[in-house]
N, C-alpha and C positions, 0 to 999 in steps of 0.2 A: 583214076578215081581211087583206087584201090591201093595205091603209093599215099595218099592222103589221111585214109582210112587207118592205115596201117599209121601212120604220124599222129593224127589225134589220139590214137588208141593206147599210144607208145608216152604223150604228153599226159593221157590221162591216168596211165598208173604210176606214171612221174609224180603225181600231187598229195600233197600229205593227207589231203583230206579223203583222197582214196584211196589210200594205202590204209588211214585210221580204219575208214570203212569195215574195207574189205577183213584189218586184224577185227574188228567188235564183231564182224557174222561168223568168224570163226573160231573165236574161243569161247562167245559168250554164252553157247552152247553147251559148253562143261559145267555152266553154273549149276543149270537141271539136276544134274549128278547130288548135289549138294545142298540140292533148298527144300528145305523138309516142310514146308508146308506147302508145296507144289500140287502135290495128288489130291490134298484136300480144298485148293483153290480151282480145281477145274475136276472133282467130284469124282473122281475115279482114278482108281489106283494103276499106277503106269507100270506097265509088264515087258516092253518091246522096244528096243530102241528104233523101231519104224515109227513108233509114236514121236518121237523128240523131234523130227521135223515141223508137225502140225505146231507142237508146241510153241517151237521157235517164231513162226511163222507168224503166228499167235498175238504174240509180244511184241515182233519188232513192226510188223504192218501197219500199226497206225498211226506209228509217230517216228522213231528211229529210222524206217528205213526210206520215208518220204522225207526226211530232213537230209537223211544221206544223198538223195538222190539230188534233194534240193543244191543245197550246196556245193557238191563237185560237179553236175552240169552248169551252176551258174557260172564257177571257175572257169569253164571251159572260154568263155567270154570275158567274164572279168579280169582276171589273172592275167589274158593277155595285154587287154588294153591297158592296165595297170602298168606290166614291164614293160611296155611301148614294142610287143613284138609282132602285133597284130596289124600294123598301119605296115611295117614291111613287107609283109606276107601279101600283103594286099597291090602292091607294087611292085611284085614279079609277074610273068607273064600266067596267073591263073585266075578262072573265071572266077567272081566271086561266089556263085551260086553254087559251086562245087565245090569250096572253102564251106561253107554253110551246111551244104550237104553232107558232106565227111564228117562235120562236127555234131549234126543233127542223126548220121546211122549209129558215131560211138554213143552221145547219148542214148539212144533206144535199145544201145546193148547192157547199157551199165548195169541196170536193175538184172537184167537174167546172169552177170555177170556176181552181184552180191546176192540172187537167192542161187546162184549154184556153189560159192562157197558158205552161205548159210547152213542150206542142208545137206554139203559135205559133212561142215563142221560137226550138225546135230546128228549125222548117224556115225561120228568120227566115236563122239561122244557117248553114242545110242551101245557101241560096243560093250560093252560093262551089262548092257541089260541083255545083248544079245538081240541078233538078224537074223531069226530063224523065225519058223511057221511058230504061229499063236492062236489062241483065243482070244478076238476082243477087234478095235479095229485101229488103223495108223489113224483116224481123225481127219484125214483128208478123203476118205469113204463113206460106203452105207453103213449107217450106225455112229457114222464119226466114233470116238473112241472106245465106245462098248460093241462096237461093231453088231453084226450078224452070224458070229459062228467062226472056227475054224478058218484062218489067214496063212493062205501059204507066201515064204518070202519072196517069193515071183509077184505073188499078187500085190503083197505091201508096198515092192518096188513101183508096180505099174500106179497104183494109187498117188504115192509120195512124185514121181515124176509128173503125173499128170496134175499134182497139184503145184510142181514148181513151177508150171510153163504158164499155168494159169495166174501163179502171182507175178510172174513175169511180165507177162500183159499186163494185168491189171496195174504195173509200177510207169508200164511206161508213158502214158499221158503227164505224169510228174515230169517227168524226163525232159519233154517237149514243152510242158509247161514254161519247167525251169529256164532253158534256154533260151526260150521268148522271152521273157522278161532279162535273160543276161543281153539279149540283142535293144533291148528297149534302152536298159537304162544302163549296161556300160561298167557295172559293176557287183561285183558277187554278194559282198553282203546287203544292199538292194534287192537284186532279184532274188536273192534266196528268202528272204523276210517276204517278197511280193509275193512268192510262191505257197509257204505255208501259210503267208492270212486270206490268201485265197482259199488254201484246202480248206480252213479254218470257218473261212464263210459259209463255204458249201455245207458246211457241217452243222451249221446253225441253221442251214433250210429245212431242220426237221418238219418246223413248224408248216409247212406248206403240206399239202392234198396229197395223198401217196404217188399218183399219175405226175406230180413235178417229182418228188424224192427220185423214182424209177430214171429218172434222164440225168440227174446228179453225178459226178465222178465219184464222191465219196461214198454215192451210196450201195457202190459195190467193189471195197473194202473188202470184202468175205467172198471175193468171186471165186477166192483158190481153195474153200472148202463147201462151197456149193455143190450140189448131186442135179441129178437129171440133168436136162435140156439149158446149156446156158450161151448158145449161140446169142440170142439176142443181147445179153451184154455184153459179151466180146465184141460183137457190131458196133454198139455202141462206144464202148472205150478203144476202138481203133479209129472212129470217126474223128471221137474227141484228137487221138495220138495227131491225127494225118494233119486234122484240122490247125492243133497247135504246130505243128511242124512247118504250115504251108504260109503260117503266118510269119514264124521265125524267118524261113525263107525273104519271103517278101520283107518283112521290116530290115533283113540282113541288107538286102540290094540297094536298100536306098537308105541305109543310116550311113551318117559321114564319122566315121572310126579317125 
């Protein structure tokens, strides 16, 4: 399993569209450095470069990095059946559910794979304002970014990390999303368009009762600058991940590639 793992993972930074990726989470970072009306679109003046992670985070969450994800998970599928290298694979002596599986763990890593060079790049970046103790908060804390007082850079760290594992999660039901729909329909720019007018819909159920909003994938977007208690949406967006996974599984076993 593990030889397989190591293959898709190997195919998947082979792909342009993950390579684009992974260069846009890491330089677009330095734009901060440069956009002067930045500290007045999010109301307070940036001191720390512990802050330029939230930032990033920010920006690319709602749309960039669910398209990123959209698209090079669905390659993982398309791309194959495309070069016709997928029907071979399929004809050597391995199971197929373990073909699916390998391709359904690198999808689930991809996203913690672009928010760890994200907020590499935003504290690459954050150097210039300086990674030292501050007044004020990284935005992934209490206070978000006017914080509660005195930040030592231990503490920014723990903050900024606990906020990437949390948009890590929160990226990966896209992930499994995406690959569903590459098992459905066979082709990447298919399932990547299925995938965002999915998110796309969920997004438009504002309209509905808050008790539907709360079970929504999109409606927790902002899980990685959330405070207190936020097991119950992790629950939930692992249910959704496993959910969309066991179906990718399943629809894998029995579509004819």
């Amino acid at each position: 399993m593990l030889t397989l793992v190591l293959l898709e993972l190997r195919k998947l930074l082979g792909m342009r569209s993950a390579r684009l990726a992974l260069l846009v989470c890491l330089l677009l970072p330095l734009l901060w450095l440069v956009a002067p009306r930045l500290s007045a679109l999010l109301n307070v003046a940036l001191t720390s470069g512990w802050q330029l992670p939230a930032v990033s985070l920010g920006v690319l969450v709602q749309f960039l990095l669910p398209l990123f994800i959209a698209v090079t998970c669905a390659e993982m599928i398309g791309a194959e059946v495309s070069q016709g290298t997928l029907a071979p694979l399929l004809l050597r002596p391995v199971d197929r559910t373990r073909v699916i599986v390998g391709k359904l763990i690198v999808a689930l890593l991809y996203p913690a794979l672009l928010i760890a060079v994200l907020v590499a790049g935003s504290l690459l970046a954050g150097l210039g304002l300086g990674l030292g103790s501050f007044t004020g908060g990284t935005g992934l804390g209490p206070g978000y970014f006017v914080g509660v007082g005195p930040l030592s850079s231990g503490e920014a760290l723990m903050q900024v990390l606990r906020g990437s594992v949390l948009a890590a999660v929160m990226l990966m039901p896209v992930a499994a999303l995406s690959l569903l729909f590459g098992v459905l329909y066979l082709n990447t720019a298919a399932a990547a368009l299925a995938t965002l007018a999915a998110l796309n819909l969920l997004r438009l159920l504002v309209v509905f009762p808050e008790n539907v909003q709360r079970l929504l994938l999109t409606s927790h977007f902002d899980l990685y600058a959330r405070q207190g208690n936020v097991l119950q949406p992790l629950v939930l967006l692992l249910i959704y991940t496993v959910g969309f996974g066991l179906m990718a599984v399943y629809a894998f076993d029995r579509r004819d590639v």
